[in-house]
C-alpha positions as CSV (number, residue, x, y, z in Angstrom):
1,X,11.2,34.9,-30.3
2,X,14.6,35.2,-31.2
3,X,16.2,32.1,-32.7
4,X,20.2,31.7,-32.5
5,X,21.1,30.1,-35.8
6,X,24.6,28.9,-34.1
7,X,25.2,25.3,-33.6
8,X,26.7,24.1,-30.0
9,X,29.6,26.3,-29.9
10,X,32.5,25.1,-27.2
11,X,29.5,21.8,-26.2
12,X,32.1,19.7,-25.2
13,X,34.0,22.2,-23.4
14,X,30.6,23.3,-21.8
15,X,29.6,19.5,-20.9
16,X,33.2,19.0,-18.8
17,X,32.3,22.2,-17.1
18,X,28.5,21.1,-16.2
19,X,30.1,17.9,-15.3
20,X,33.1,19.0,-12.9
21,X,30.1,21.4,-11.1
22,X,28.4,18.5,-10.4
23,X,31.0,16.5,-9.2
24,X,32.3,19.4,-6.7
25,X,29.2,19.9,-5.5
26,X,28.3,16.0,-4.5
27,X,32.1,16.2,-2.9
28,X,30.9,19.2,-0.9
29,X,27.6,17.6,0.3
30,X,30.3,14.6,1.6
31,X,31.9,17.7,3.2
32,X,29.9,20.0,4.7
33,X,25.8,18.0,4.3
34,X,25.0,20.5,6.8
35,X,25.9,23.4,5.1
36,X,25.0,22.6,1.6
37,X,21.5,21.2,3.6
38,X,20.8,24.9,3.8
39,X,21.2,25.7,0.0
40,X,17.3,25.5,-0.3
41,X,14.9,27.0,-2.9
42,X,16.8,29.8,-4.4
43,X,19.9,30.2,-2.2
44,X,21.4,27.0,-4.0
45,X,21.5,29.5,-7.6
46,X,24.6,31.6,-6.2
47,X,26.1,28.9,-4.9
48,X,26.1,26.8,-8.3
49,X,26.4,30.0,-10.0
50,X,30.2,31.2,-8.2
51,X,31.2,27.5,-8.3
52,X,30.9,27.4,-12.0
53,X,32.5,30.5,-12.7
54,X,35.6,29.2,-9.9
55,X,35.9,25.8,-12.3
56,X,35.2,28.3,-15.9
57,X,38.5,29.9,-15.3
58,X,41.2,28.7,-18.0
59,X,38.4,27.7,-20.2
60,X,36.4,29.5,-22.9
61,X,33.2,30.1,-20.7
62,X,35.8,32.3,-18.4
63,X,33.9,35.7,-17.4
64,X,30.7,34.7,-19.0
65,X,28.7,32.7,-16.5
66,X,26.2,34.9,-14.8
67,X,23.0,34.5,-12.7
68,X,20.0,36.1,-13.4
69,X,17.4,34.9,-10.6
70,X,14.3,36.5,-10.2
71,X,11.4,35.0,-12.6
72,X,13.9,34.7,-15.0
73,X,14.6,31.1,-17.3
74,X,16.5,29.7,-17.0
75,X,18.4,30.8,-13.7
76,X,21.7,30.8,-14.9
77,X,23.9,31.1,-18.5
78,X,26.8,30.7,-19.8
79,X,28.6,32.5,-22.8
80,X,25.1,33.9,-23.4
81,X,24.1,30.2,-25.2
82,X,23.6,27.8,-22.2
83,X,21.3,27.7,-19.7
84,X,21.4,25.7,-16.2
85,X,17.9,25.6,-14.4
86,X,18.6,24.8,-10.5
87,X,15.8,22.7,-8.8
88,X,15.7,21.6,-5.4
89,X,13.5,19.2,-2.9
90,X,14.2,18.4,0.5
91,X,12.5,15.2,0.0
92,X,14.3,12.1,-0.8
93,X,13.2,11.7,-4.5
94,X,14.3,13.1,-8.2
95,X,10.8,14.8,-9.1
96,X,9.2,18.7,-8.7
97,X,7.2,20.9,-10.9
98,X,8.8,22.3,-13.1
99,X,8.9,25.5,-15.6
100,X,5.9,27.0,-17.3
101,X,5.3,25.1,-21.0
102,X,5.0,29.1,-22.4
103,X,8.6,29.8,-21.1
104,X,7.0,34.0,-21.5
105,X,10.2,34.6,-18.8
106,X,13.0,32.5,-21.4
107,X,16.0,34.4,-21.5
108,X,17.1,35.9,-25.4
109,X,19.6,33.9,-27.1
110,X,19.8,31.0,-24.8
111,X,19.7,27.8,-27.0
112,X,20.8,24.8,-25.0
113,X,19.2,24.6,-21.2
114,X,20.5,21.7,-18.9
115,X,18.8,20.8,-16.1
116,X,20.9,21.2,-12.3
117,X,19.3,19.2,-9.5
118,X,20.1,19.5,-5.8
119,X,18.3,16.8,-4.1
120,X,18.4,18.2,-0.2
121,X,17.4,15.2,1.2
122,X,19.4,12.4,2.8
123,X,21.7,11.3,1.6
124,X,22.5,14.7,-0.7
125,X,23.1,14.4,-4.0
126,X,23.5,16.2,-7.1
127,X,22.4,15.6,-10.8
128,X,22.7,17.3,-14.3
129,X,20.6,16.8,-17.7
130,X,19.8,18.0,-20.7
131,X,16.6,20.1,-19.6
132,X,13.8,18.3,-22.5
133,X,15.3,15.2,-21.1
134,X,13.5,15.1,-17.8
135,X,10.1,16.4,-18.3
136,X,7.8,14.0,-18.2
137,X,4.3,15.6,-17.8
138,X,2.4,18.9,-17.9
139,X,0.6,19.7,-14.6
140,X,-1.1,22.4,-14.0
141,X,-0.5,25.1,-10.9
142,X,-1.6,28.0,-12.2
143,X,-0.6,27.6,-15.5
144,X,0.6,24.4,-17.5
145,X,4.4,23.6,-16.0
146,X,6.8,20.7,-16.5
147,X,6.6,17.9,-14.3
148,X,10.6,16.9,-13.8
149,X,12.0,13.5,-13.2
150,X,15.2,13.1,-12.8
151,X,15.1,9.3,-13.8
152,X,13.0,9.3,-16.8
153,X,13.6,6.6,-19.1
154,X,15.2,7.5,-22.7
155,X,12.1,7.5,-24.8
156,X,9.4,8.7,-21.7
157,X,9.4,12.3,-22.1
158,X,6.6,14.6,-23.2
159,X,7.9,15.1,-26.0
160,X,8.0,11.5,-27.2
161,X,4.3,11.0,-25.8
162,X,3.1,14.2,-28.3
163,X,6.0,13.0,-31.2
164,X,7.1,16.6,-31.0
165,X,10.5,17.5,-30.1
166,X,11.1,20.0,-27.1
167,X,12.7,23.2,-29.7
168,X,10.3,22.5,-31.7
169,X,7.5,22.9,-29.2
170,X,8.5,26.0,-27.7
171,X,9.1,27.9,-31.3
172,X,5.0,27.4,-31.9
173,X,2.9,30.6,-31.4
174,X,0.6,28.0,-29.3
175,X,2.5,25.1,-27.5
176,X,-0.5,24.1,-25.3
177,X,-2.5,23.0,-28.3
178,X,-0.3,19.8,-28.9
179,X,-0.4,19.4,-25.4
180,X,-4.1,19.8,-25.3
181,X,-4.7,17.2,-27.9
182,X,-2.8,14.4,-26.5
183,X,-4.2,15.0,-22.9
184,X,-7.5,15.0,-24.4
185,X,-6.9,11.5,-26.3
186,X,-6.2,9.9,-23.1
187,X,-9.3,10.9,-21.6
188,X,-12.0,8.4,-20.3
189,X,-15.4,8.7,-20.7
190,X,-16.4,11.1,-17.6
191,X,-13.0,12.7,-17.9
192,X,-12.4,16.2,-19.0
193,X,-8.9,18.6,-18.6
194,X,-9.1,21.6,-16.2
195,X,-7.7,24.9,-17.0
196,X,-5.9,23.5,-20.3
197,X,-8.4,24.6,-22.7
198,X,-8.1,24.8,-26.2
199,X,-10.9,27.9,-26.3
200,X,-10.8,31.0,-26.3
201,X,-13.2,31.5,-24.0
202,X,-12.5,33.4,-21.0
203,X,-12.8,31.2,-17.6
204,X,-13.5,33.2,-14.0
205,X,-10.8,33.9,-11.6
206,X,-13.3,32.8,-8.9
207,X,-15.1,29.6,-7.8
208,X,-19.1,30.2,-7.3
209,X,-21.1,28.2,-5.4
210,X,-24.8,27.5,-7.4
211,X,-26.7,28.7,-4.4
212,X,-25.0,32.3,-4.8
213,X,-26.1,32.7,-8.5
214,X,-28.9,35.0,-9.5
215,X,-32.2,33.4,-10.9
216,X,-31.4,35.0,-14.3
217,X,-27.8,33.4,-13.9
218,X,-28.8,30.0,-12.9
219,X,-31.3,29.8,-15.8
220,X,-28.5,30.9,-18.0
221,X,-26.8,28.5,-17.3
222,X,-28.8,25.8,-17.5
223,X,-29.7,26.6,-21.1
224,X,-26.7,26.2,-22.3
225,X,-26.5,22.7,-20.8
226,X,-29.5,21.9,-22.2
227,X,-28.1,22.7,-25.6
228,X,-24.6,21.2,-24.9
229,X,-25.5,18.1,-22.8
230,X,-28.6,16.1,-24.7
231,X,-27.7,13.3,-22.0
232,X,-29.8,15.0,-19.2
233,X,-32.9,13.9,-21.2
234,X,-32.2,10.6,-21.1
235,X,-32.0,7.8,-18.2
236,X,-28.5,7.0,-18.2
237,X,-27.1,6.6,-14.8
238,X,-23.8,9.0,-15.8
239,X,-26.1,11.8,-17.9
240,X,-25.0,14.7,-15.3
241,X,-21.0,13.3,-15.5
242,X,-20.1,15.5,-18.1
243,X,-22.2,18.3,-16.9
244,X,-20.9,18.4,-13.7
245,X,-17.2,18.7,-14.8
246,X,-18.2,21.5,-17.0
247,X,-20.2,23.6,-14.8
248,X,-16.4,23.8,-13.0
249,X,-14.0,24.0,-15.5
250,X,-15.9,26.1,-18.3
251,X,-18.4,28.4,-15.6
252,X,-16.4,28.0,-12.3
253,X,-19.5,26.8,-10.5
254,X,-19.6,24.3,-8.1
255,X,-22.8,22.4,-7.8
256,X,-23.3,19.9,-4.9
257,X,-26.4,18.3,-6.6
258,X,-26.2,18.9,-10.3
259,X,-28.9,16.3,-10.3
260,X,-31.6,18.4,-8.8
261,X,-31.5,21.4,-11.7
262,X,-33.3,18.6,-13.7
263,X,-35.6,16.2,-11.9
264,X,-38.2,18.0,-10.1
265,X,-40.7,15.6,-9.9
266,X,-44.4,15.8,-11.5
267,X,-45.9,16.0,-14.5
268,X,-47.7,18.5,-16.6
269,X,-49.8,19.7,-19.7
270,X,-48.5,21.5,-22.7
271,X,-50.0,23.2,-25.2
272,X,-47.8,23.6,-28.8
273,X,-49.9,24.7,-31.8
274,X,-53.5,24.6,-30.6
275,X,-52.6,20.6,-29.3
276,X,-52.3,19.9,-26.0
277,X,-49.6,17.3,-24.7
278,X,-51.0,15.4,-21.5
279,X,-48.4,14.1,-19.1
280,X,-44.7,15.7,-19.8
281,X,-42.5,15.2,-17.7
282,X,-41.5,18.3,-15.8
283,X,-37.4,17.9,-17.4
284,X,-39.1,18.3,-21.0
285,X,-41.7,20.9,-19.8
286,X,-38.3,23.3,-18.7
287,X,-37.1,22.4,-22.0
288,X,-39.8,23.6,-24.0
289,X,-40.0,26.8,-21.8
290,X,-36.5,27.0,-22.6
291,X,-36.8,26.6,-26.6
292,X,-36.1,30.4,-27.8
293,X,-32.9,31.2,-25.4
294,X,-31.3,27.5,-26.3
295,X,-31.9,28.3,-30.0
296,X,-30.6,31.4,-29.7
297,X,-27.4,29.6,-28.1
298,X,-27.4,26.9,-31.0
299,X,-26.9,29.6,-33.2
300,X,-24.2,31.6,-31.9
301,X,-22.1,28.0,-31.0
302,X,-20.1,27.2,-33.9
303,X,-20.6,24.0,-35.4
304,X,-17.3,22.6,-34.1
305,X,-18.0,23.6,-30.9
306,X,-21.1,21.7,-30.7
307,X,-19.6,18.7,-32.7
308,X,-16.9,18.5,-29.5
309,X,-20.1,18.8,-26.9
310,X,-22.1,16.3,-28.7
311,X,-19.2,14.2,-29.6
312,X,-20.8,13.9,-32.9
313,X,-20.2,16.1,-36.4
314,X,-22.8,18.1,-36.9
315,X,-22.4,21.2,-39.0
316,X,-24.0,24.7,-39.6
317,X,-26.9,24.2,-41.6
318,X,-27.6,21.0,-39.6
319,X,-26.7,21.7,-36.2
320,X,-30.4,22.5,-35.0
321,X,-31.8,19.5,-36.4
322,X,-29.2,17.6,-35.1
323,X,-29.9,19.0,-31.8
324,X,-33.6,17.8,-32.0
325,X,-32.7,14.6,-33.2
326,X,-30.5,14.1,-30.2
327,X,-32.5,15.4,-27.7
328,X,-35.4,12.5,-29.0
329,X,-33.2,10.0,-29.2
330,X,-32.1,10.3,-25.2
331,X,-35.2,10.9,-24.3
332,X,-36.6,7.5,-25.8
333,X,-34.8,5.8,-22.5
334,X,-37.3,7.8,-20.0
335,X,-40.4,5.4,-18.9
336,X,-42.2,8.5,-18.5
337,X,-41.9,10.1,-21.8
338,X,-42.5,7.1,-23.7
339,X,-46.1,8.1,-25.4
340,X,-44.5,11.6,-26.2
341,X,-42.9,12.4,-29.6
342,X,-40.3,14.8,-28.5
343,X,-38.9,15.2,-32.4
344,X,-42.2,16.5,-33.1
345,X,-42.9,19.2,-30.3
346,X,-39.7,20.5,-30.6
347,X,-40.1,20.3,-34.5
348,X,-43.4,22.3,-34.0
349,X,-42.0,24.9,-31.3
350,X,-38.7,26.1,-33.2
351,X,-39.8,25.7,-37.4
């Protein structure tokens, strides 16, 4: 990224001339609201763009105000320094989605980007601010974007919630990760973020429905809940909550009743090391089935990773360990695995 290492050339100069564009264009909504009604989406860009350069003339920003449009950002500069962003809504509010938090499409060289907002709705108006001013959330479309809000508070933006100021933000090599972190410290238990993920792991274009899996897919996956969810061995009424939210936003599955890749009912037999175990429960019996493919999971998942599933450190010379121990200690909250030591069979099946 190229980083002018000018000050605010001509800002007070450039402030009059956001300033009079404003004004003009409220006195032509008083005019002609039926005209200026029509200046939706992108038709109001050429509008503000020949306005501005009318009211440039005389000044030092004469000859240098041009329009870029297309998927360009910001839609419009000035003496190659300033930007203006044009919004619109036809509703009767100050708030829309706004740019993409990677600004990939930011102009070269543009420093300073104000914020010009046509609201289309009665009565018309017209507002201007400084762009970092007015974004007050991320939300996600199909990629993290700027919610805008016209009348944000001093003190409300994004920025202030992340105690990162906007240039500073869009200079990192990764300005999702801050955004990432503060999301997730706001999250309640249950609560997860979709799409904003802080792996690198790739997530599929396309939403599956469990019934259209493979039998070697659906087992797949459930070994790798088995080794990142230790709840679904307990008996807490929420222990498929988590599970759930993953299967969507880190495998792009829906399924309508996670509950039911767990509880088949019944109880069997199982023989580790020459003893037999009488009365499993059929959850633990899949488990043990299970034990080779979910160690072979819990060692190719980092530590860290893990440590985030488990919401507890763990590290690599531990993590297995700490795998069994929490496994046993959910499982001491099922009445029907009560008599079973499950620290020991597991113990016995993977050492």
């Amino acid at each position: 990224m190229v980083v002018s290492v000018n000050s605010e050339p001509q800002k007070s100069e450039f402030n009059a001339l956001l300033n009079s564009t404003i004004a003009e264009l409220n006195a032509h909504a008083k005019k002609a609201p039926k005209e200026i009604e029509q200046l939706k989406g992108n038709k109001l860009e050429p509008y503000v763009c020949g306005l501005m350069s009318e009211l440039a003339q005389g000044t030092s920003f004469e000859g240098t105000i041009v329009e870029w449009g297309g998927q360009k950002f910001p839609d419009i500069v000035a003496n190659k320094f300033y930007g203006i962003e044009v919004k619109t809504t036809t509703k009767n509010h100050w708030k829309t989605t706004g740019n993409s938090v990677l600004e990939s499409t930011r102009i070269e060289d543009v420093e300073r980007i104000f914020m010009l907002f046509g609201k289309l709705g009665k009565p018309i108006e017209f507002r201007g601010r400084a762009y970092e001013e007015c974004l007050s959330e991320v939300v996600v479309t199909h990629s993290p974007r700027y919610l805008i809000d016209m009348n944000l508070e001093k003190g409300k933006t994004i920025f202030d919630k992340i105690n990162t100021s906007y240039d500073t933000l869009r200079k990192k090599k990764n300005p999702i990760k801050p955004i990432t972190d503060y999301y997730k410290s706001k999250l309640k238990p249950g609560q997860d973020l979709w799409w904003i993920q802080d792996t690198e792991k790739a997530s599929n274009l396309i939403i599956n429905i469990w019934s259209n899996l493979s039998l070697i897919e659906k087992q797949e996956i459930k070994n790798r809940a088995m080794a990142y969810f230790p709840e679904v061995f307990s008996n807490r009424g929420d222990k498929f909550a988590r599970l759930a939210i993953w299967l969507v936003t880190q495998e792009a599955v829906v399924c309508p009743n996670v509950r039911d890749l767990f509880t088949a009912g019944g109880k069997d037999d199982y023989l580790i090391k020459n003893k037999t175990y009488r009365n499993n429960p059929r959850v633990f019996v899949k488990l043990f089935d299970s034990i080779p493919f979910i160690l072979e999971i819990l060692i190719d998942t980092s530590a860290v990773e893990l440590s985030k599933y488990w919401k507890e450190k763990t590290t690599e010379k531990k993590k297995i360990l700490d795998w069994i121990d929490l496994v046993s200690r959910n499982s001491k909250s099922v009445q029907g695995a009560k008599h079973l030591d499950i620290k020991r069979m597991l113990t016995e099946l993977i050492f």
